[in-house]
C-alpha positions in Angstrom: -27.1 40.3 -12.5 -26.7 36.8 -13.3 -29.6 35.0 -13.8 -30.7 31.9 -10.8 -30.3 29.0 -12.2 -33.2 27.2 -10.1 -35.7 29.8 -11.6 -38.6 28.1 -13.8 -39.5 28.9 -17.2 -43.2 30.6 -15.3 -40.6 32.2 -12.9 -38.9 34.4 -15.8 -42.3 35.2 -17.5 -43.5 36.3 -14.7 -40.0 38.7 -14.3 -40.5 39.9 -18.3 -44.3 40.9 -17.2 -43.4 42.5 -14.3 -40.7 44.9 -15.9 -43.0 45.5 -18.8 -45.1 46.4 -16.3 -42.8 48.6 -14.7 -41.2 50.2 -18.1 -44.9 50.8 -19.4 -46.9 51.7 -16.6 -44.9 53.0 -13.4 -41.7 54.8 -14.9 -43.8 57.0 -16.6 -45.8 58.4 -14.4 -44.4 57.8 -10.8 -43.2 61.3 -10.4 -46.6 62.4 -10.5 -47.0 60.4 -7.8 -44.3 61.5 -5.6 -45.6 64.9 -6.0 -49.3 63.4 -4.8 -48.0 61.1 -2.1 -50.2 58.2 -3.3 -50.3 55.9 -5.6 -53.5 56.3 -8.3 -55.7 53.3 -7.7 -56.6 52.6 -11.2 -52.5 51.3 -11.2 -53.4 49.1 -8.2 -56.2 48.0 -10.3 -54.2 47.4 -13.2 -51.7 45.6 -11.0 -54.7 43.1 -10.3 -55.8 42.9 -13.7 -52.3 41.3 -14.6 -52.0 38.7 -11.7 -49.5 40.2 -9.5 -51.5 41.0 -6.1 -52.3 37.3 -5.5 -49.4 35.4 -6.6 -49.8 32.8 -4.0 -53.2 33.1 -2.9 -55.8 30.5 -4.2 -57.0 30.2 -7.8 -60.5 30.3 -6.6 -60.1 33.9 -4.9 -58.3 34.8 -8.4 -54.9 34.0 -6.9 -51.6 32.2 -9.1 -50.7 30.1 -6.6 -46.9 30.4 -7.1 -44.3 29.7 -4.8 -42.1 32.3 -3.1 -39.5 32.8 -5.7 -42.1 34.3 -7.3 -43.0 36.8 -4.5 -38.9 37.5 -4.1 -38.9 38.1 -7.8 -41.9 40.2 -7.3 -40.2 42.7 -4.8 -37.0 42.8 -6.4 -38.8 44.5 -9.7 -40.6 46.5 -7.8 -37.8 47.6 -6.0 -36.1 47.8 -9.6 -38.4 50.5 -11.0 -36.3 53.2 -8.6 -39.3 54.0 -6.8 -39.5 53.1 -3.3 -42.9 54.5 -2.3 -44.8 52.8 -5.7 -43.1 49.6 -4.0 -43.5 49.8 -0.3 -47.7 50.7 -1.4 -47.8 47.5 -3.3 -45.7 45.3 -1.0 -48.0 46.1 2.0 -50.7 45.2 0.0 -49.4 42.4 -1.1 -47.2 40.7 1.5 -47.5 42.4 4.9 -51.4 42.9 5.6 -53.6 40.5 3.2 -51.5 37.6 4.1 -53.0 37.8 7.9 -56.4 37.2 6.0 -54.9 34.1 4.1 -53.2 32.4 6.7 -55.9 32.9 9.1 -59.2 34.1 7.9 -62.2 31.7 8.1 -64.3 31.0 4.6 -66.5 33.2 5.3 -64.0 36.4 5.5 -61.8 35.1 2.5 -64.7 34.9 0.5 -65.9 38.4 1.2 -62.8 39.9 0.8 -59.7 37.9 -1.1 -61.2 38.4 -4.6 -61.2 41.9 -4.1 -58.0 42.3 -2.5 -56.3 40.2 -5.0 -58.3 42.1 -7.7 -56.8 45.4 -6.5 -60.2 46.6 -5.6 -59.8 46.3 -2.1 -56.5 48.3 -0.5 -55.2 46.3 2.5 -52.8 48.1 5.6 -51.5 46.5 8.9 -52.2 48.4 11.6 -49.6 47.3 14.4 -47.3 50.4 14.9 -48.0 52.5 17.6 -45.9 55.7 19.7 -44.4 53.2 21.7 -44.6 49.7 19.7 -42.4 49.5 16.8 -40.3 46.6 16.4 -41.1 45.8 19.7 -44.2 45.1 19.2 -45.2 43.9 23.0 -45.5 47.7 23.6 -49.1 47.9 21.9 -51.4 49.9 24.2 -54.5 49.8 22.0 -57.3 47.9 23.5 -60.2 46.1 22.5 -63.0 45.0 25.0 -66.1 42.7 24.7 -69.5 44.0 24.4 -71.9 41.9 24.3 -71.3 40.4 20.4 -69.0 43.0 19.9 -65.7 44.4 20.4 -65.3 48.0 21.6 -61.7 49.1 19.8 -59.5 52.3 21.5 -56.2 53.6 20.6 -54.2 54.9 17.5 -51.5 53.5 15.3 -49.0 55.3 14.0 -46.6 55.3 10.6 -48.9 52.9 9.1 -48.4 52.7 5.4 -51.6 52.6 3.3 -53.4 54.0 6.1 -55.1 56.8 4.1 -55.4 54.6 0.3 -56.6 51.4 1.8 -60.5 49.7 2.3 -59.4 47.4 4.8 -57.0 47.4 8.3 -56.1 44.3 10.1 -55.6 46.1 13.3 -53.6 44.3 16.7 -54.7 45.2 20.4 -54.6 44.1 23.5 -57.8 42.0 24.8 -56.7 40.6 28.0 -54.5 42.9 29.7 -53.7 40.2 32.7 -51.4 38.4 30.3 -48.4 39.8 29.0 -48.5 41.2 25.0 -47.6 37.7 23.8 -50.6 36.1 25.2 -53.3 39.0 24.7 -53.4 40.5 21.8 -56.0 39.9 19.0 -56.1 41.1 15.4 -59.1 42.7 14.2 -60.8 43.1 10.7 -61.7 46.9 10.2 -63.2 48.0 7.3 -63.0 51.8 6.2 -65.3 53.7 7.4 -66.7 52.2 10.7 -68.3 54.4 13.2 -65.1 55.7 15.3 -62.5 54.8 12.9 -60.6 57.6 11.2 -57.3 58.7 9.8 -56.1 61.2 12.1 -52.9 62.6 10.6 -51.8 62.1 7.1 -47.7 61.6 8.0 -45.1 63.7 5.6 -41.9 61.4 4.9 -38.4 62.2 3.5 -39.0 59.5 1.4 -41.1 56.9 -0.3 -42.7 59.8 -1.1 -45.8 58.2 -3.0 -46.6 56.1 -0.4 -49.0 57.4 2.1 -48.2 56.8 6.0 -51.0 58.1 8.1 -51.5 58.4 12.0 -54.9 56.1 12.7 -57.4 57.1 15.3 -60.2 54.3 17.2 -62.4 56.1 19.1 -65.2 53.6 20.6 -65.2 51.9 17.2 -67.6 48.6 17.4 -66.1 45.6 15.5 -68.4 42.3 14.9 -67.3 39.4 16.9 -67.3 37.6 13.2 -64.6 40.2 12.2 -61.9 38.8 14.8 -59.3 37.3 12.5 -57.7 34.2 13.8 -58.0 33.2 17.4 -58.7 35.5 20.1 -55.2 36.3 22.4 -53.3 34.9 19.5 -52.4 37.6 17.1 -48.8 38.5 18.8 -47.9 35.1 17.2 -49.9 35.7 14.0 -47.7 39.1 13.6 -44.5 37.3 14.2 -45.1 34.4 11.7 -45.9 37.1 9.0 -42.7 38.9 9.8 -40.4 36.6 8.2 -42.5 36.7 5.0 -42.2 40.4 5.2 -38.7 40.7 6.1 -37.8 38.6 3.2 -39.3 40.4 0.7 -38.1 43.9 2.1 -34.7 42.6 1.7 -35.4 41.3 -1.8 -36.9 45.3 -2.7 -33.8 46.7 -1.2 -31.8 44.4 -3.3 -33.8 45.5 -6.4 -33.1 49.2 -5.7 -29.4 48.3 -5.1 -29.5 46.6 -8.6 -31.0 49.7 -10.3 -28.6 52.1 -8.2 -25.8 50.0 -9.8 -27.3 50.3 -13.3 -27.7 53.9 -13.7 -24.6 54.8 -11.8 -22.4 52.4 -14.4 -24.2 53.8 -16.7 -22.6 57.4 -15.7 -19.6 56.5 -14.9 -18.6 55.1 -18.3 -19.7 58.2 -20.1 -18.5 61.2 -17.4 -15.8 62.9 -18.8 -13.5 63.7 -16.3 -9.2 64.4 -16.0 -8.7 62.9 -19.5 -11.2 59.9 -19.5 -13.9 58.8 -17.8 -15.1 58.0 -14.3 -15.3 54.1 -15.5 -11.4 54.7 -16.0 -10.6 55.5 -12.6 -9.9 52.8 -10.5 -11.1 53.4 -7.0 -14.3 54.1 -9.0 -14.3 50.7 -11.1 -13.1 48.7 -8.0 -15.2 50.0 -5.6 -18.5 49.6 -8.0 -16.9 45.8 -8.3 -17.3 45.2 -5.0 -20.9 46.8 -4.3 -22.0 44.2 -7.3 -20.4 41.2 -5.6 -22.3 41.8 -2.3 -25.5 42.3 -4.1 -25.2 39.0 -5.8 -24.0 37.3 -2.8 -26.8 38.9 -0.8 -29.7 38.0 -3.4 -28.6 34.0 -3.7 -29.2 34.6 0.0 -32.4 35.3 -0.5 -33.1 32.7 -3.1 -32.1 30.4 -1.3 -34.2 30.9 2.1 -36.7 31.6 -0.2 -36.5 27.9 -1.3 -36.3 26.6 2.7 -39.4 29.0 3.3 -41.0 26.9 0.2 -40.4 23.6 2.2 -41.4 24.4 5.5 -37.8 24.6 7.1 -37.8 27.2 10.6 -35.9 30.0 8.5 -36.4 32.9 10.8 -32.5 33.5 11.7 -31.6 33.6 8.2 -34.5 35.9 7.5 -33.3 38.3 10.1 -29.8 38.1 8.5 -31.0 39.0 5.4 -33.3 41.8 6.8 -30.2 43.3 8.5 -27.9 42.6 5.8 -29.7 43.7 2.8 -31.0 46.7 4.9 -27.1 47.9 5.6 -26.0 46.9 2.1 -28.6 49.0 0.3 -27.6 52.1 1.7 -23.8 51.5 1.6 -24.9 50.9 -2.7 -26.8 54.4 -2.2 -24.1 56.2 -0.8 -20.9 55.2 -3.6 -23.7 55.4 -6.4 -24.5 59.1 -5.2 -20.9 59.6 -4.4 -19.9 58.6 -8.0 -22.5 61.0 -9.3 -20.8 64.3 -7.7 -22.7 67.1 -7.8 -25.2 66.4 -10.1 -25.8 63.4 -7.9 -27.5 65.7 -5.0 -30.2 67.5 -7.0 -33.6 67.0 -6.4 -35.0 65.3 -9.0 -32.3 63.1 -9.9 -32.8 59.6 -9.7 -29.8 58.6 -7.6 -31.6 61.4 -5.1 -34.7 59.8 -4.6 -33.3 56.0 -4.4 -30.8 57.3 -1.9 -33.3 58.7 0.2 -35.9 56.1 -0.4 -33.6 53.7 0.6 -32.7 54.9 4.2 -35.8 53.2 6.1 -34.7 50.0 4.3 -32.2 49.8 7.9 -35.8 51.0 10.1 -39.0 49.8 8.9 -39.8 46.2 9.5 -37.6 45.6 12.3 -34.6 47.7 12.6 -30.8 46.8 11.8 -30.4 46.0 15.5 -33.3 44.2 16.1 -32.6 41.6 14.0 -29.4 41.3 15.1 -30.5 40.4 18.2 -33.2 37.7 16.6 -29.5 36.0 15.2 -27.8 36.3 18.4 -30.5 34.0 20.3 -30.1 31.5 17.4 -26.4 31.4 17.6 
């Protein structure tokens, strides 16, 4: 893919570590891990070791303090390696739970826990999902009352990625059921192994297969009033702010497993043998691979470039949900013509293609569904 020309000199470093990183460290190994369902911690570890699990938290917590090109660039090698659940494992850490401690946790909280969450010591998970709150997220049904100088926590979350490998849940429910969901809910800091708190159901998944999802059980589980993150009856707007840094980097993973896709399935298709030549030499094939690159590079500058509004402090949330729903669609329509192209050998288990493909359909689901976002456009329009 053609290089961005608005990319630093610290920006491409950073891209050469990452895919040593991934060449050295993740490629050969994360089979093992599908077969597990987790990724080891000591890789986490190793991940935070190099800098890469507090790009733009603060240097005094251990952080780089990069921009979010950085992040983008970030999810799209992770994306790259081919291995969905290694990604999705670090980009919740990374980008969908810790940042509710950074953009709202007092000094006290990011002192006792940002230097070991950006250290990979400390696992984070989001705990929002629940049976009936997905994308709609004014469906949570998990409650939290006052008790004296704590809050009593009830309910479960569901689908919640990290839920059995991490140390610490930042986990939404409702504290004042007299206002609707948008006015009521709180986020809570919940630390592995509270009284009351366990993992109720580790979840089996068709793919992102080294990723663990779990099922999350509260049962009377006493949180300090000091472990309240952000203001009380504000966390519905705390999750929605943090969705457009999340969306945009889910779309910038599924744009690195689109590149890889590509890769390997050029790769094949120039050296197949097939009716007197080779795939490469059939023209449907050549045009059709043509295409799928042009949308990938269209839909990455995309993401460059809201990445650069987000840097300024423009309102980018329709173009994030464009991206989210483009880059969520065009993934899987790269997935399908890569797999297509590979025939038979294409639909084995254990082929590469096989696991992108299906690692790649929840790209359309997780973080707010195709049709969702759509709708987020459509009111902006």
């Amino acid at each position: 893919m053609t290089a961005m020309p608005f990319l630093t000199d610290e920006h491409r470093i950073f891209r050469d570590q990452l895919r040593r990183f991934v060449d050295e460290d993740v490629r050969p190994h994360a089979d093992e891990w599908e077969v597990t369902g987790q990724v080891p911690r000591a890789v986490l570890e190793r991940m935070g070791a190099l800098g890469f699990l507090g790009i733009r938290y603060p240097e005094t917590y251990g952080g780089a303090e990069m921009d979010m090109l950085a992040t983008v660039i970030f999810a799209e090698e992770l994306g790259r390696s081919g291995y969905g659940g290694f990604a999705i494992t670090a980009l919740v850490h990374t980008d969908m739970a810790s940042p509710h401690l950074a953009n709202a946790g007092t000094d006290d909280q990011m002192a006792r826990y940002m230097p070991d969450i950006i250290a990979g010591r400390c696992i984070t998970a989001v705990a929002v999902t629940e049976p009936d709150a997905g994308s709609d997220v004014g469906g949570i049904k998990t409650r939290a009352k006052l008790d004296g100088n704590h809050w009593v926590l009830n309910g479960r979350k569901l689908y919640i990625t990290n839920g059995v490998l991490g140390d610490l849940y930042f986990v939404a429910a409702r504290t004042d059921m007299s206002q609707k969901s948008s006015r009521g809910t709180t986020i809570f800091i919940v630390e592995k192994g509270t009284p009351g708190f366990s993992v109720a159901n580790r979840l089996d998944k068709s793919g992102w297969r080294s990723s663990d999802t779990a099922e999350l059980l509260f049962e009377d589980v006493r949180i300090p009033a000091d472990q309240v993150l952000g203001q009380i009856d504000g966390g519905f707007y705390a999750i929605m702010q943090n969705f457009q840094n999340e969306r945009l980097v889910l779309g910038a993973q599924a744009m690195g497993e689109a590149m890889r896709a590509l890769e390997i399935t050029l790769d094949y298709v120039k050296d197949r043998k097939a009716f007197g030549g080779t795939l490469w030499d059939k023209q449907a094939i050549r045009q059709r691979l043509s295409q799928r690159w042009a949308e990938v590079a269209a839909a990455r500058a995309y993401i460059y470039q809201t990445a650069l509004a987000m840097d300024a402090g423009d309102d980018s949330v329709r173009d994030v949900s464009a991206i989210k729903a483009l880059c969520g669609d065009l993934v899987n329509k790269v997935m399908y013509d890569c797999q297509q192209f590979h025939g038979g050998f294409g639909y084995m288990t254990g082929t590469e293609i096989e696991r992108m493909v299906r690692d790649a359909r929840v790209q359309a689901i997780g973080g707010g569904a195709t049709e969702v976002m759509l709708e987020e456009i459509a009111k902006r329009l």
